[in-house]
SERO-4910 file (N, C-alpha, C, O; in steps of 0.05 Angstrom, whole numbers):
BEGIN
 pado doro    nc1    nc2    nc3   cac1   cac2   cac3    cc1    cc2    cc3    oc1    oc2    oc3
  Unk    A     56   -501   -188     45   -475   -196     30   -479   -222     42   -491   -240
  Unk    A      4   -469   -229    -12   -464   -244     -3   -453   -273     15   -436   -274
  Unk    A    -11   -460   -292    -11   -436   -311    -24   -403   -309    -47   -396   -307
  Unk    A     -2   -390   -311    -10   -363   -314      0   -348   -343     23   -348   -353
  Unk    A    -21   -337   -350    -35   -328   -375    -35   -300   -391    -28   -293   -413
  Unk    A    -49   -284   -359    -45   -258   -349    -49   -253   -319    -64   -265   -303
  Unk    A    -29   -233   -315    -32   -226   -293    -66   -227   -267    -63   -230   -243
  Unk    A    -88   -225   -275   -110   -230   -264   -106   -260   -255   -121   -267   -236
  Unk    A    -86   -285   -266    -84   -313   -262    -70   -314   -235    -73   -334   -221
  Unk    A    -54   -291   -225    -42   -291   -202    -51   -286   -174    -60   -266   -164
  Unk    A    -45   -311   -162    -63   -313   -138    -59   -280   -120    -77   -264   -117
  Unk    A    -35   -277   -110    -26   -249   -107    -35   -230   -124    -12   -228   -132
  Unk    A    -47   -214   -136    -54   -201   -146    -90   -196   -140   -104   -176   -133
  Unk    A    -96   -229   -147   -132   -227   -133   -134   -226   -103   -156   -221    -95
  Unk    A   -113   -228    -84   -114   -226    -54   -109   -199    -44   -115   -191    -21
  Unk    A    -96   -181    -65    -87   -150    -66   -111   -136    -82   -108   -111    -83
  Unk    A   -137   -146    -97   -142   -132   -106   -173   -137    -84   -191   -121    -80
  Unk    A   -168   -167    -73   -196   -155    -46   -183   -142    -32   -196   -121    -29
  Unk    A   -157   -141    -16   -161   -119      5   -161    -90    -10   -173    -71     -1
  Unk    A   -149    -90    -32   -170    -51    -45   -190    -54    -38   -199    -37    -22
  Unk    A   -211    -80    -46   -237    -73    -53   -245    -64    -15   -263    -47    -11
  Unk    A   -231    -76      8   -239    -73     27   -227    -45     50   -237    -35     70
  Unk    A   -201    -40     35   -192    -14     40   -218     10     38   -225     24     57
  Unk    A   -231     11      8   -253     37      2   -273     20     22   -287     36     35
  Unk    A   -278     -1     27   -304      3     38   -293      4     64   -309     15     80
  Unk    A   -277     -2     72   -276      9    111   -268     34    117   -265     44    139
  Unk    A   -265     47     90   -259     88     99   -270    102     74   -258    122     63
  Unk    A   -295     91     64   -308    108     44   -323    125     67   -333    144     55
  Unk    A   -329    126     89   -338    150    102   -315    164    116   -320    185    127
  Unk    A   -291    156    117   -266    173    130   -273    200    121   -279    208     99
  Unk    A   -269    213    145   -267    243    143   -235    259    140   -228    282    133
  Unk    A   -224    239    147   -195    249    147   -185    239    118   -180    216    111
  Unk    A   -182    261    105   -177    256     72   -148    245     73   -142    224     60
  Unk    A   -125    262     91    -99    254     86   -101    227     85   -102    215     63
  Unk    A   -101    212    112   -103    181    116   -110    171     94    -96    164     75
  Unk    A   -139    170     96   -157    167     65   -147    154     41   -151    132     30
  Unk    A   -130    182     32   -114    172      0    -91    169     10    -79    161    -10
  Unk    A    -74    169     29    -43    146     32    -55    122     23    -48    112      2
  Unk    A    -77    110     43    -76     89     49    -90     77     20    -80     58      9
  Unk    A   -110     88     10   -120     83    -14    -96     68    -38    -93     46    -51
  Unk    A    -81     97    -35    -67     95    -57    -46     72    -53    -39     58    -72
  Unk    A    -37     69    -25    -19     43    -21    -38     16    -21    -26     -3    -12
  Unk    A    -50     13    -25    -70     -9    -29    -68    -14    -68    -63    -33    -82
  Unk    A    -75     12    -71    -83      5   -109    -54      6   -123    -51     -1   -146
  Unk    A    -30     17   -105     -4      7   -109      7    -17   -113     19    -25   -133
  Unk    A      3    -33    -90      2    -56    -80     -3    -69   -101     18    -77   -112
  Unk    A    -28    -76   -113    -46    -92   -138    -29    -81   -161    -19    -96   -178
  Unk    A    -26    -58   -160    -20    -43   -189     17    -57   -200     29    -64   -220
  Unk    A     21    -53   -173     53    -63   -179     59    -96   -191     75   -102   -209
  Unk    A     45   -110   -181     40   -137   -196     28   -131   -219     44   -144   -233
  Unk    A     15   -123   -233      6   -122   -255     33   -113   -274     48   -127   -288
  Unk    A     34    -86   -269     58    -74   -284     87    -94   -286     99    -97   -307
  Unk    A     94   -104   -265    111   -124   -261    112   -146   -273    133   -156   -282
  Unk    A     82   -157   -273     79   -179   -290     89   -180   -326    102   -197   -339
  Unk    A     79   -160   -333     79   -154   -358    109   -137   -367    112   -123   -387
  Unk    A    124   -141   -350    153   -136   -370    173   -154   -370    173   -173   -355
  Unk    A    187   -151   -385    202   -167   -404    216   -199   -394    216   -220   -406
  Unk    A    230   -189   -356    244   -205   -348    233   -213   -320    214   -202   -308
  Unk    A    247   -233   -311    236   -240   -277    252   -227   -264    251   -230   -239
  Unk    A    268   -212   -274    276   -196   -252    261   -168   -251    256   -156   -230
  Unk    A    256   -161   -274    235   -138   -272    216   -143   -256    214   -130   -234
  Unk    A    202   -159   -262    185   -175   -237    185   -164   -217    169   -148   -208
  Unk    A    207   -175   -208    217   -183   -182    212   -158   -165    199   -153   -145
  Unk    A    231   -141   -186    238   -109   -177    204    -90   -165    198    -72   -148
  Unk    A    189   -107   -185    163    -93   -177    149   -107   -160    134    -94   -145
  Unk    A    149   -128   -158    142   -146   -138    155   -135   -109    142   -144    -90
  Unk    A    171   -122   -104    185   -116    -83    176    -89    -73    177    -83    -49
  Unk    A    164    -70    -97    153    -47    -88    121    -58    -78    107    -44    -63
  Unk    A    110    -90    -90     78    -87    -90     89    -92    -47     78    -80    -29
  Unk    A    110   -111    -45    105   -113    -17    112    -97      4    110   -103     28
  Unk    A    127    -64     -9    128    -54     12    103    -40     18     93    -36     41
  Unk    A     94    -31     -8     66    -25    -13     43    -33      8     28    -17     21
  Unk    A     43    -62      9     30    -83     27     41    -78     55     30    -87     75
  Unk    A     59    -65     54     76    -65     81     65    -43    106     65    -45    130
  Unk    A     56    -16     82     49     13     91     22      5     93      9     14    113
  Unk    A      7    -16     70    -24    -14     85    -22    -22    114    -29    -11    134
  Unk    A     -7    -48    110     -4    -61    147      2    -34    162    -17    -20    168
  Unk    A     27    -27    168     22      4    188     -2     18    187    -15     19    208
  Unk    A    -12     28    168    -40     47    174    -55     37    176    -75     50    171
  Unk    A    -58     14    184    -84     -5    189    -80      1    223    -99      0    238
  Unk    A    -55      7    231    -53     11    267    -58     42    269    -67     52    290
  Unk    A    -53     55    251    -68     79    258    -91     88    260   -103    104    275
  Unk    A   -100     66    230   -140     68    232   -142     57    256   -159     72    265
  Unk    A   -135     35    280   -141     27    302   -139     52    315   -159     66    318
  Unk    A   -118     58    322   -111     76    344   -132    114    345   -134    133    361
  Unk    A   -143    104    314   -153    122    311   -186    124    312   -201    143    310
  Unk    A   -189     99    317   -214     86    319   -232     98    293   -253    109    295
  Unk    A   -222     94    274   -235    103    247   -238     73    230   -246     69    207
  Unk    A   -227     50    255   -240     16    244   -241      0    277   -230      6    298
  Unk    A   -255    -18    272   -255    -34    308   -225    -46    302   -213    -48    280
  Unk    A   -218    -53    334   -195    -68    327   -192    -94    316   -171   -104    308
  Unk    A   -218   -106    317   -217   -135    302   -208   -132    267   -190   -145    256
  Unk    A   -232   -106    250   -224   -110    229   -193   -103    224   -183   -112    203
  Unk    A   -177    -88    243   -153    -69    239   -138   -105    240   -125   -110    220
  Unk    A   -138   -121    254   -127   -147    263   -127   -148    239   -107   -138    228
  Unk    A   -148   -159    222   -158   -181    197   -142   -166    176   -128   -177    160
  Unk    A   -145   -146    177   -127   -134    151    -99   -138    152    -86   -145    133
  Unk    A    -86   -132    176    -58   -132    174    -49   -163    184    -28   -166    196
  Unk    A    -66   -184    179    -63   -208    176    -60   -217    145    -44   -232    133
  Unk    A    -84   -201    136    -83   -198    106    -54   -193     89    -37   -205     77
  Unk    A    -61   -169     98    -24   -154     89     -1   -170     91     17   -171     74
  Unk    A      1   -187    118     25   -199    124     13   -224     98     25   -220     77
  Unk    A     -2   -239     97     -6   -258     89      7   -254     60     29   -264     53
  Unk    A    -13   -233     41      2   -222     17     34   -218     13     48   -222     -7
  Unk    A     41   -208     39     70   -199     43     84   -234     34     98   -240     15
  Unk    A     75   -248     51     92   -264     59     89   -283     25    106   -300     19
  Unk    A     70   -279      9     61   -304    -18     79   -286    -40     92   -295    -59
  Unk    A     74   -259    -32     90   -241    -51    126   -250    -54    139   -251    -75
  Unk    A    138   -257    -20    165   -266    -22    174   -283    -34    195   -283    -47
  Unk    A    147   -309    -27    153   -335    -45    157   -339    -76    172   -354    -88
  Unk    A    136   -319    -85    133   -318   -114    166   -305   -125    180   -315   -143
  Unk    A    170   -284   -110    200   -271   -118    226   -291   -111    245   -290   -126
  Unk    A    225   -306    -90    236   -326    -86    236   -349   -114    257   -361   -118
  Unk    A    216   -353   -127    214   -372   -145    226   -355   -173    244   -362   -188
  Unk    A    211   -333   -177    236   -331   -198    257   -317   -194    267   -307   -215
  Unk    A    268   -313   -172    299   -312   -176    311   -345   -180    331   -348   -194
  Unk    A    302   -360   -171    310   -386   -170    298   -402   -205    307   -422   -215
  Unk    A    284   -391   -213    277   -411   -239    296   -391   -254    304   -368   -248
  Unk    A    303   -411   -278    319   -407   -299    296   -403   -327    305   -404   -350
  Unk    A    273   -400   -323    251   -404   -349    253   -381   -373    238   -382   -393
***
């Protein structure tokens, strides 16, 4: 693992902050506002929770927020099957994202995995 500096150094954090960037652009024309800002807001959750996490005191604080960024990551994955089902995205992009999501999900575990396990 790399030196990290500030939180922007975290590979998780830049992989959460493209799918925001690609959350607004696949429903900046959504008409359905509810959907809209869930999913928005679980997206800039997601990113937001690593940040905040990063920057307190302990690795278990961390951790603790690290755990909300992946359930966070968890709800974009679900509404990514409703934007399918809702045909408000094709099903390929609805695929790519909640490949995304799992992907984040799954780097987010490791990282929480590592510091529960380091003593630093």
């Amino acid at each position: 693992m790399g030196t990290v500096r500030n939180f922007e150094d975290l590979e998780i954090w830049k992989l959460s902050r493209e799918l925001v960037n690609l959350i607004y652009k696949d429903f900046r024309c959504c008409k359905d506002l509810t959907f809209k800002n869930q999913i928005t807001a679980s997206g800039i959750s997601t990113m937001n929770n690593i940040s905040e996490g990063y920057c307190r005191n302990s690795d278990r604080e961390f951790r603790f927020f690290l755990n909300i960024s992946k359930a966070s990551s968890s709800e974009v994955k679900s509404m990514y099957y409703i934007a399918e089902d809702q045909k408000y995205v094709t099903d390929d992009i609805a695929i790519e994202r909640r490949n995304r999501c799992q992907s984040l999900m799954n780097c987010t575990s490791k990282l929480m995995t590592y510091l529960k396990q380091s003593k630093v």
